[in-house]
TIGU-729390 format. One record per atom (N, C-alpha, C): x, y, z; residue in one letter. Coordinates in steps of 0.05 Angstrom, whole numbers, plus 5000, padded with zeros to 4 digits. Example, Ala and Ser with C-alpha at 12.3 -4.5 7.8 and 13.67 -1.06 7.14 Angstrom:
TIGU-729390
526448865156a
524649105156a
526449345156a
525749555142s
527349795143s
525850015157s
This chain:
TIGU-729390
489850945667x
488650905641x
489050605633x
486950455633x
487250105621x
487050165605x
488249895587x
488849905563x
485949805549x
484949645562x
482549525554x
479549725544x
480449975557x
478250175548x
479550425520x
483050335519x
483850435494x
483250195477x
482949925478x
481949765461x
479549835449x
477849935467x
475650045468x
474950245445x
476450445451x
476650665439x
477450645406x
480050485408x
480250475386x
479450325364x
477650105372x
475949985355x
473450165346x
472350365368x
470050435361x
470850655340x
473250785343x
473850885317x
474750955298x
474650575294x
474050405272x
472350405259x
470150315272x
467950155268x
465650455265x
466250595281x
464150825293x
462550775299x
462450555312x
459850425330x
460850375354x
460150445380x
461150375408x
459550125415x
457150085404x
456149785407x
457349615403x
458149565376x
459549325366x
462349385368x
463549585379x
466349575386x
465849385424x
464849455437x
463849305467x
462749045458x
461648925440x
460848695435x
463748545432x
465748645413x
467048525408x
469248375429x
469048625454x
471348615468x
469348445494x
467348325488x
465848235512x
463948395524x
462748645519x
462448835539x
458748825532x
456848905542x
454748955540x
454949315530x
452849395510x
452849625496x
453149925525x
451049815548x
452250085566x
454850055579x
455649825580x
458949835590x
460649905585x
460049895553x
462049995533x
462350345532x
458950395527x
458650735540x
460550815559x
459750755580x
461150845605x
463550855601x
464850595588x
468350585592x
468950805579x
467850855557x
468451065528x
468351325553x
465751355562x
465251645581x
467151615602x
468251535613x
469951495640x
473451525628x
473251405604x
476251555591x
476851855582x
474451955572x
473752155560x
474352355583x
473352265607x
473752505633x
476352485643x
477552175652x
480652245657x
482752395638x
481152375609x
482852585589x
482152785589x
479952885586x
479753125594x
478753305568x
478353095545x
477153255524x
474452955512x
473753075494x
470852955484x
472152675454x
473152415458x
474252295442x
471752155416x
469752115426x
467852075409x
465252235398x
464752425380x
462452485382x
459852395377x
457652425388x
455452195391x
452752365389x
451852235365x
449452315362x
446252115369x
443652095357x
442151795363x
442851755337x
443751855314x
444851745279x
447451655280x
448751825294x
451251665283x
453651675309x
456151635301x
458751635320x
461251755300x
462151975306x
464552065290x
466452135309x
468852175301x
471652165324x
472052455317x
472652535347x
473152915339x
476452925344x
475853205332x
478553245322x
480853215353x
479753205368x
482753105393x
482752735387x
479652635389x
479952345390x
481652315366x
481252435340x
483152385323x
486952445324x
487852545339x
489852635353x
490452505376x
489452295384x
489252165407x
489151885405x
488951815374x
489151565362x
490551375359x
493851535351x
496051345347x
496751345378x
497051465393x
498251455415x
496651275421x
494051235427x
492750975437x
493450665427x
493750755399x
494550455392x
497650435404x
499450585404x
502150545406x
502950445441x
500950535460x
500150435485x
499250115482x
497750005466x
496049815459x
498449545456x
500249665432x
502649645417x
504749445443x
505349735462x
507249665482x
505949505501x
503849445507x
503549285528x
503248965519x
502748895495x
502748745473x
505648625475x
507448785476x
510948795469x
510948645491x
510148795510x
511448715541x
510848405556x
507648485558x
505948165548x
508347915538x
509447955513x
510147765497x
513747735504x
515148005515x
517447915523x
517447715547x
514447645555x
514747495579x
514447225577x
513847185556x
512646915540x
508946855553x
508547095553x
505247005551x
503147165533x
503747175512x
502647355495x
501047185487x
499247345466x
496247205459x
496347005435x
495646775443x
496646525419x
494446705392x
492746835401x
491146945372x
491347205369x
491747285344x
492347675343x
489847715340x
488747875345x
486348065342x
486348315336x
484148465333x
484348695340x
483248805299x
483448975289x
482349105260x
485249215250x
486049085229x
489149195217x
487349425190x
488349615185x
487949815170x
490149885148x
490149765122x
491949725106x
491349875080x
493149995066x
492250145040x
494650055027x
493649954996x
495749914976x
494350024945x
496150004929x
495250074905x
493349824892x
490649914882x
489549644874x
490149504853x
491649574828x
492849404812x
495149124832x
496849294838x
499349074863x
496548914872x
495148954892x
494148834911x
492248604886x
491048744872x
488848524857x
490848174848x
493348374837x
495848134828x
496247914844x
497748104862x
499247924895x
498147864914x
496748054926x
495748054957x
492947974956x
491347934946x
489447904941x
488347564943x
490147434923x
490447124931x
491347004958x
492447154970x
493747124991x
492547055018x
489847305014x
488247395028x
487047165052x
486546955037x
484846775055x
486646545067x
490046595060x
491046365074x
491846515104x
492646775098x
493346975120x
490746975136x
487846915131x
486547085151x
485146685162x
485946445150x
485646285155x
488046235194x
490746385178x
492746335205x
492046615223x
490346735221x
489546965242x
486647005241x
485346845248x
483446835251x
480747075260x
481147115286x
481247385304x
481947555289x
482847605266x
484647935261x
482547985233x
480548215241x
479848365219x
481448555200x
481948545183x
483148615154x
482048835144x
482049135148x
481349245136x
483449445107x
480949325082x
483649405064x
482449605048x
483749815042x
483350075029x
484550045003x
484149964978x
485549904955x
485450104933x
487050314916x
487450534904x
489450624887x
489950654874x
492050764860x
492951054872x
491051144881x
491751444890x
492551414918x
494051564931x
495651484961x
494651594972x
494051545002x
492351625030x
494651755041x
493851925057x
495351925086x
495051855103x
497651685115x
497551435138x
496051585168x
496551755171x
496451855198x
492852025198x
492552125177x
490252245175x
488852045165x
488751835153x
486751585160x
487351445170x
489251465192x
489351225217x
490350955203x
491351015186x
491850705172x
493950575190x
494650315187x
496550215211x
499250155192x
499250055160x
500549985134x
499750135116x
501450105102x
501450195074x
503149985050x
503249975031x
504549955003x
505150114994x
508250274988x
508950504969x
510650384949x
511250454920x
513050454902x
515350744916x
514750824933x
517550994934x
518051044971x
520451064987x
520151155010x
518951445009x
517251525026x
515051765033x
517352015048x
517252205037x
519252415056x
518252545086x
517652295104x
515952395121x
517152275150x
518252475166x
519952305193x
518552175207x
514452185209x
513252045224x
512651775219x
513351685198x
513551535173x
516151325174x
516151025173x
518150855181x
517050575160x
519950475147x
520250385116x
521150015117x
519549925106x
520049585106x
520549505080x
523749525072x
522949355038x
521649145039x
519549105018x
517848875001x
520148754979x
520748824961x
520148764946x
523248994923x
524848914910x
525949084887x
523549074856x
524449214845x
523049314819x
524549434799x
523349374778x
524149564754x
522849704739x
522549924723x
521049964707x
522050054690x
521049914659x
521349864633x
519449974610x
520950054582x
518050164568x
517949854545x
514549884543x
513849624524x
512049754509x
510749614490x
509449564474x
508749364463x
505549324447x
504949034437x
505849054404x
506748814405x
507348724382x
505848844353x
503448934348x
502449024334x
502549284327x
503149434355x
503649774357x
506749844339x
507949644341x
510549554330x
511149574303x
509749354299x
508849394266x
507649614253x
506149764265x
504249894253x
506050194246x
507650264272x
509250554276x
511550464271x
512850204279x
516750204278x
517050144311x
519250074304x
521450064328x
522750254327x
522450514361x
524850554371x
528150464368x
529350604358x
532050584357x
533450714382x
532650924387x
534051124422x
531351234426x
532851384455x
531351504466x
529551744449x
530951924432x
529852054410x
527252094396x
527651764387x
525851694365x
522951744387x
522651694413x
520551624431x
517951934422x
520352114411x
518252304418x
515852314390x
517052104367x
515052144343x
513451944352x
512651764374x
510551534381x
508951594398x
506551474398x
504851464421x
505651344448x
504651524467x
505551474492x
503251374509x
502951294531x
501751154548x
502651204570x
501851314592x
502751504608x
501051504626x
501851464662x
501051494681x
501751724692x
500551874697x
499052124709x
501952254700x
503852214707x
507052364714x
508852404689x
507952604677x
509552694654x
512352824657x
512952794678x
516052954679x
518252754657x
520552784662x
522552774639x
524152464664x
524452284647x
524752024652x
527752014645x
529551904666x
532451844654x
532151604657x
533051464633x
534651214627x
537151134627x
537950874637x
539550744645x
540450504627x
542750474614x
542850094603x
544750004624x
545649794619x
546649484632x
549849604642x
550849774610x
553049894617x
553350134618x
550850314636x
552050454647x
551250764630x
550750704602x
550550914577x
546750994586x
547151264589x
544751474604x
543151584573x
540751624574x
539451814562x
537151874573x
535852074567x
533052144579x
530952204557x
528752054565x
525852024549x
523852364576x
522652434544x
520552724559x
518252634547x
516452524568x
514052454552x
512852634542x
512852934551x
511053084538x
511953204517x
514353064496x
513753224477x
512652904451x
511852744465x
511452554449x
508552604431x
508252484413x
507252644385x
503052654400x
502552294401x
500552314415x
500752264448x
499052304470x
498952154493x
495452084502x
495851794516x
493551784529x
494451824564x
494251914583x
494351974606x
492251794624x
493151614643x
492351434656x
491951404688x
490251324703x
491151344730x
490851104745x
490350834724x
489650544739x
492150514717x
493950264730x
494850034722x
495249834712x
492749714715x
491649494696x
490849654667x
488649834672x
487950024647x
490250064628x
492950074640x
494850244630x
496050014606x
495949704615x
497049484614x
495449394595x
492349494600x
490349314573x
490749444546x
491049804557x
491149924527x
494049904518x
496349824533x
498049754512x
498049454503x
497049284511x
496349024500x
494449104474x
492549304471x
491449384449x
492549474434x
494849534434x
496249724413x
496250044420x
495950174431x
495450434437x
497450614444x
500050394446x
502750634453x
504350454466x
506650534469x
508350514486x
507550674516x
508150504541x
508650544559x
510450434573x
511350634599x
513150604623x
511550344638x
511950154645x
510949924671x
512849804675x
511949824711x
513249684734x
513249374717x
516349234725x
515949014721x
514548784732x
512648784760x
511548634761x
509148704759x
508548814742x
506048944722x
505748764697x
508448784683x
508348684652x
510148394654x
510748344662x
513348094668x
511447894654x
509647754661x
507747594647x
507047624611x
507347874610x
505747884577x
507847864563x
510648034577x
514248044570x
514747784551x
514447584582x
514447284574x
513347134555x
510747174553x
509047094538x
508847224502x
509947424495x
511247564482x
508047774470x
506947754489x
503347994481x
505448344486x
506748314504x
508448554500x
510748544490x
512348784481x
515748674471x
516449004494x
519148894494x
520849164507x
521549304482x
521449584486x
523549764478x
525149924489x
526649924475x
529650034474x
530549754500x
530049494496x
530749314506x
533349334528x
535449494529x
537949474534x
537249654561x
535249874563x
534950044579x
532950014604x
532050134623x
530250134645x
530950424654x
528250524665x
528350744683x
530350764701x
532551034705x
533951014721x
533550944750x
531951014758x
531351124785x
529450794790x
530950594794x
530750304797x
528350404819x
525650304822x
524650294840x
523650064869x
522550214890x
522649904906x
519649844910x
518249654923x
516149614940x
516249694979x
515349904976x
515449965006x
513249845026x
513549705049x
511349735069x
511050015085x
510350175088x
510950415111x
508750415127x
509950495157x
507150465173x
508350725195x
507150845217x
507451065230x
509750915245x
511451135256x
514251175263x
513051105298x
515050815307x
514150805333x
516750615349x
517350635374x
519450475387x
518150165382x
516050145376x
513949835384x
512049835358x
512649635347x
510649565316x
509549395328x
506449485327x
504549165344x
504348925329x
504048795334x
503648525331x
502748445301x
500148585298x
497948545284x
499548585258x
501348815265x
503048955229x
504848855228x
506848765248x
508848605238x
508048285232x
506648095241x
505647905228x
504147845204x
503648145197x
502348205160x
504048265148x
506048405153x
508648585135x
510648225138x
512248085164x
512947905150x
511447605139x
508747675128x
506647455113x
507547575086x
507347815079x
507747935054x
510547895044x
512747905063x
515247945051x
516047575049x
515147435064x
515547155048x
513947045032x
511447115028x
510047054997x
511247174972x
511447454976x
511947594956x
515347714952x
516347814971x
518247924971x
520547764969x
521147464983x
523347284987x
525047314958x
522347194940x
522547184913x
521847254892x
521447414890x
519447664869x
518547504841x
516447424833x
516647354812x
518247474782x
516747714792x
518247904766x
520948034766x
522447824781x
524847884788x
527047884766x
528448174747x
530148024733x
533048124741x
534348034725x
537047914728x
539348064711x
539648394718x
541248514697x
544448474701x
């Protein structure tokens, strides 16, 4: 089995085109056929399905995916313990993050990373709602939490906090919070997760905020959204600090219950599928991310 026809393979389902997956790799459109058909028989099952409309990956090629890249992976490794690896990465990186983070951070970033990798197509999946790595073939990820999943393997980005704020006007209008208590006669602002929130202060003194018994709620599932309507006045909300750290500063938001933060300190995860060999392509994006962003966190504070 060459690796060059799992190159093959696994671009085309990428792309779901076996044309422009063989174009890419040099190949003329029937060469590329054949290699695809000539792997397909030493495996022994059907990896691409092919119609004259379209190309979709069946359910073994889909099962047959990571192991191809992780072959791809090791010979890459091996290549490069020799000192002759490829002065250019190539190949389609497949990345999913939340699109508020990514619009902030990663996003600016974008064209100095793909300026020093030229060769390397970027494909980015951006969402607030989380994928699964393995059932969309993703190669990365961004999580706010490690995933309870053994196939599943964890790169800190990044520490975090999260804090409840409010704009200055919402302030005036209802009062200030004195404890945790008082939270439940105010408007809340609330991402999707209404469970019961423990708090933490500096020294150590615990209470817990229940958003659902708070008087009003608006329920949210973007980030930024969550960030505009409390800049409008609309409630108090829970945000990650490198969400609000800017408006904090700028004083468009104030903290409440200032002394406290969500117990359960959160992190920035990279996670990508569980393997002896992280190729090339993901560890040269995971450490681009962790020295832009992670070395020094902007919203880094200091309890």
């Amino acid at each position: 089995m060459d690796t060059q026809s799992l190159r093959l393979f696994v671009l085309a389902s990428e792309t779901l085109n076996i044309s422009a997956a063989g174009r890419t790799l040099g190949m003329a459109p029937a060469v590329a056929s054949t290699r695809i058909a000539k792997l397909e028989r030493f495996l022994g099952v059907e990896l691409l399905h092919r119609s004259t409309r379209k190309v979709s990956l069946s359910v073994e090629g889909h099962d047959f995916l990571p192991y191809a890249r992780e072959m791809i992976a090791q010979e890459e490794a091996a290549v490069a313990a020799l000192g002759k690896g490829q002065a250019q990465i190539s190949g389609t990186l497949r990345f999913t993050a939340p699109s508020t983070f990514a619009q902030i951070y990663i996003a600016p970033l974008l064209p100095q990373f793909m300026d020093q990798h030229p060769d390397l197509t970027l494909d980015l999946h951006l969402s607030d709602a989380q994928f699964d790595l393995i059932e969309g073939s993703y190669d990365l990820a961004l999580r706010n939490a490690v995933l309870a999943d053994s196939s599943l393997t964890a790169r800190k980005l990044a520490d975090d906090a999260r804090v409840l704020c409010a704009s200055p006007a919402y302030l005036d209008r209802y009062g200030v919070p004195q404890n945790a208590d008082d939270l439940a006669a105010h408007r809340l602002i609330a991402f999707q997760n209404l469970d019961p929130k423990g708090l933490i202060a500096a020294d150590g003194t615990q209470a817990e905020f229940e958003p659902k018994r708070a008087a009003h709620r608006l329920v949210l599932n973007d980030g930024l959204t969550q960030k505009r309507a409390t800049l409008d006045g609309a409630g108090i909300s829970i945000n990650s600090m490198w969400l609000v750290h800017d408006a904090i500063a700028d004083g468009t938001l104030v903290r409440v219950l200032p002394d406290y933060e969500v117990a359960r300190r959160p992190a920035l995860w990279l996670i990508y599928p569980k393997s002896n060999i992280v190729s090339t392509k993901v560890r040269v994006f995971m450490d681009f991310l962790i020295k832009h962003i992670g070395n020094a966190p902007v919203w880094r504070i200091d309890q």
